[in-house]
Wavefront OBJ file of the C-alpha trace (Angstrom):
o trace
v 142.945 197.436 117.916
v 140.720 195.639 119.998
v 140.626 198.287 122.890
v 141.549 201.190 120.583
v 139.118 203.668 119.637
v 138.446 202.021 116.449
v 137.442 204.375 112.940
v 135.976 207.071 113.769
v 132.329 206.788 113.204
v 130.773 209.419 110.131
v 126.933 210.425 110.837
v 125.033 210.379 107.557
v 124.498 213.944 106.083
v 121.247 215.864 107.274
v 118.000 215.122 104.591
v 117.341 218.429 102.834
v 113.641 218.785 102.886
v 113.080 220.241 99.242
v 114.535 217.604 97.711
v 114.374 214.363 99.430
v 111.744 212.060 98.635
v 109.931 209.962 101.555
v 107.056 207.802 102.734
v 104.976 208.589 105.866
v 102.736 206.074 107.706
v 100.123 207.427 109.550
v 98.294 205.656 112.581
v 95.391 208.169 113.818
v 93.024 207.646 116.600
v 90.159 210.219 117.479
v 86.197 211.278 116.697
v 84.234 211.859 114.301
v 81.456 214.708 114.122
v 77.923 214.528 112.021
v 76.177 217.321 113.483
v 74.445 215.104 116.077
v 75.748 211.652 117.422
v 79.590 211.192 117.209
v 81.539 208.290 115.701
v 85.113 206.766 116.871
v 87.136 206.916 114.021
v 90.272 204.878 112.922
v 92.151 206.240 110.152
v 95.564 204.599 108.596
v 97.225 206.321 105.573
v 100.511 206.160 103.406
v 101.886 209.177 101.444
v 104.771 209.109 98.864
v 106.272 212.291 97.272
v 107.955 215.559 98.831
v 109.304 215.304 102.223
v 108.643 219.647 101.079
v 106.077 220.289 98.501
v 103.407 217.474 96.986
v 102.910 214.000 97.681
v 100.267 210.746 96.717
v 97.793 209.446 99.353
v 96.082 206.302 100.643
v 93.732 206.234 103.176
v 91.510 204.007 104.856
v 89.648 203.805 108.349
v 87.373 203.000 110.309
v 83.786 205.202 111.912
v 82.315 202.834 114.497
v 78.797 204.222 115.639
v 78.489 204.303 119.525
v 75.028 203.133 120.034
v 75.294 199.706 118.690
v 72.137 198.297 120.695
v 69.719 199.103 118.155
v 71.590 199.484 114.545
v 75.417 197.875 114.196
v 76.749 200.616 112.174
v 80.378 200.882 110.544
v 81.530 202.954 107.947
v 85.061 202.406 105.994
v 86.169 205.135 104.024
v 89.031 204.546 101.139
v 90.499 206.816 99.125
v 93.284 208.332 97.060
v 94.011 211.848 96.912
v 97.101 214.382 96.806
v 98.516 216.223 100.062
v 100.395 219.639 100.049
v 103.047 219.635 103.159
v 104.956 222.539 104.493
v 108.331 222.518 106.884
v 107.881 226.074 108.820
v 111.691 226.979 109.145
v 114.328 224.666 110.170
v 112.123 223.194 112.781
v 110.855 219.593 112.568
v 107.003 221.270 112.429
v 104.995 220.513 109.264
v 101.534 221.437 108.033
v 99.707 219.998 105.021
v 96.404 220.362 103.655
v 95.049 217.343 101.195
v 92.303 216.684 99.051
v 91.241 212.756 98.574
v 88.446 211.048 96.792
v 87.117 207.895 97.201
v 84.305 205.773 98.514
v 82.627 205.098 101.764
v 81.715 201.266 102.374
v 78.731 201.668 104.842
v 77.084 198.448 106.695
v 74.536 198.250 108.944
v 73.288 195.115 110.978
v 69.165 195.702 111.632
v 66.374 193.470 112.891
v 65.875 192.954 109.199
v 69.218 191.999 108.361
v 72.636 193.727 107.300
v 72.662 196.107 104.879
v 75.461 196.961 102.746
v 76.116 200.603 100.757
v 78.616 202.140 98.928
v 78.650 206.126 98.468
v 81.272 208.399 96.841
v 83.302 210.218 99.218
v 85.684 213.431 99.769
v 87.943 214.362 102.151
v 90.234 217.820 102.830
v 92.461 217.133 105.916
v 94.088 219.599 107.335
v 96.975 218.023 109.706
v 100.126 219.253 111.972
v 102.927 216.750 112.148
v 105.990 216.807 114.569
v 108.757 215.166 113.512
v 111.870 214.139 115.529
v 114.392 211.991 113.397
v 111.555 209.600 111.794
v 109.401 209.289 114.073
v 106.214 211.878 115.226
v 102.848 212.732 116.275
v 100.169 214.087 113.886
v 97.062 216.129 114.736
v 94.385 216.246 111.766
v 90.990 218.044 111.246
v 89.790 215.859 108.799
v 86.286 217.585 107.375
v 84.222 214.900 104.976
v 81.161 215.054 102.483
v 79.770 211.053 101.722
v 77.368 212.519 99.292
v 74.164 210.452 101.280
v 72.520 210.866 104.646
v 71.418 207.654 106.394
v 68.203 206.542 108.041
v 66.883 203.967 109.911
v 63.677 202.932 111.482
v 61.826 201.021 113.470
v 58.115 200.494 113.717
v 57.608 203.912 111.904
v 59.622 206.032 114.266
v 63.321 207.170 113.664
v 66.095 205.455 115.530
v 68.759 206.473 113.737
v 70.499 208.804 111.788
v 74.004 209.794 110.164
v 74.545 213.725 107.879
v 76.329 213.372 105.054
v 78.842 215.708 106.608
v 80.946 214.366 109.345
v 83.875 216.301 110.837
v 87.197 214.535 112.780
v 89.318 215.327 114.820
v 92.025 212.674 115.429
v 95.747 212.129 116.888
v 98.336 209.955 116.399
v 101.608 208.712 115.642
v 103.676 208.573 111.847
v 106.822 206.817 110.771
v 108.921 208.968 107.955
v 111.076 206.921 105.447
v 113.715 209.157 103.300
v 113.487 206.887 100.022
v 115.889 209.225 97.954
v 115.929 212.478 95.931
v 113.191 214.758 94.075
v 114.272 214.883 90.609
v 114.860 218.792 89.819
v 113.196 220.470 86.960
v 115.587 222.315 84.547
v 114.402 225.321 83.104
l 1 2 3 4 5 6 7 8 9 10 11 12 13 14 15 16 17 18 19 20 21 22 23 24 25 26 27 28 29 30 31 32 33 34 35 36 37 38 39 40 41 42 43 44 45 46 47 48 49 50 51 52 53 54 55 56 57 58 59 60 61 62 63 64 65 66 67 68 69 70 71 72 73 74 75 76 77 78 79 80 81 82 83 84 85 86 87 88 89 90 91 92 93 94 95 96 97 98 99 100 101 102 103 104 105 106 107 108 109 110 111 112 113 114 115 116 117 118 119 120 121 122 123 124 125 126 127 128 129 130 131 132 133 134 135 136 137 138 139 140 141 142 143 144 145 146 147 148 149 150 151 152 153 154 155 156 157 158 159 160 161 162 163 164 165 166 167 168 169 170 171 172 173 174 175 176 177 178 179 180 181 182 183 184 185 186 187
């Protein structure tokens, strides 16, 4: 039938949340807090588990320090944790709170030379994620302990300085691949 109407065409099923098993890409863009100077921070993760419940994650970034005339600072945290996601009804709105450990890869380009750190690292973000078929925007409070404050100076005098403690705040966009089924426990 080559004007016909053809067969008709069958949408695929809709993914049941509790069960279905997926892979989110994250793509985040926003600041980064350390009581005093603030950082532009770059963050890229992948999760695997629970479109509902628990999944796996891997993230990495980037904290670029804004005043780069006297000390070239950038930090690159990496790290593996475990993140907690909940759908609130049948809308496409999810929260999930996560807890990730890794390292922080700190180098700094002085007068003297570049210097080169590496300090443990935690994160807990905290994130809201709006989904519309696979496709949707994340917001994330990301609060992070590096386990080391950082100094430098010049000629005696302090000219700069990073808390262990930073704070971010970022926003982006995230990619959601269904993979397949949770395997059900059996009492």
């Amino acid at each position: 039938m080559p004007l016909g109407t053809g067969p008709k065409v069958v949408s695929p099923e809709p993914v049941d949340p509790a069960v279905a098993r997926m892979i989110r890409l994250d793509y985040l863009l926003g600041v980064a807090w350390r009581i005093e100077p603030v950082d532009v921070a770059m963050i890229t993760s992948i999760e695997y588990g629970q479109m509902k419940g628990f999944s796996g994650s891997f993230h990495t970034g980037m904290l670029l320090s804004p005043d780069r005339n006297i000390v070239r600072v950038v930090d690159v945290p990496i790290g593996l944790g475990a993140v907690y996601r909940h759908r609130f009804g049948g809308r496409p709105l999810y929260a999930s709170v996560g807890l990730t450990a890794g390292i922080l890869v700190h180098r700094a380009g002085t007068d003297l030379g570049v210097i080169r750190r590496v300090d443990p690292d935690l994160r807990a973000p905290l994130r809201l994620a709006w989904t519309v078929e696979r496709v949707g925007m994340s917001l994330a409070l990301v609060p992070a302990f590096s386990f080391r404050e950082r100094t430098y100076e010049r000629r005696g005098a302090e000219v700069w300085k990073h808390h262990s403690v930073r704070v971010g705040l970022v926003f982006g966009l995230h990619w959601d691949l269904v993979v397949g089924r949770a395997n059900r426990r059996r009492p």
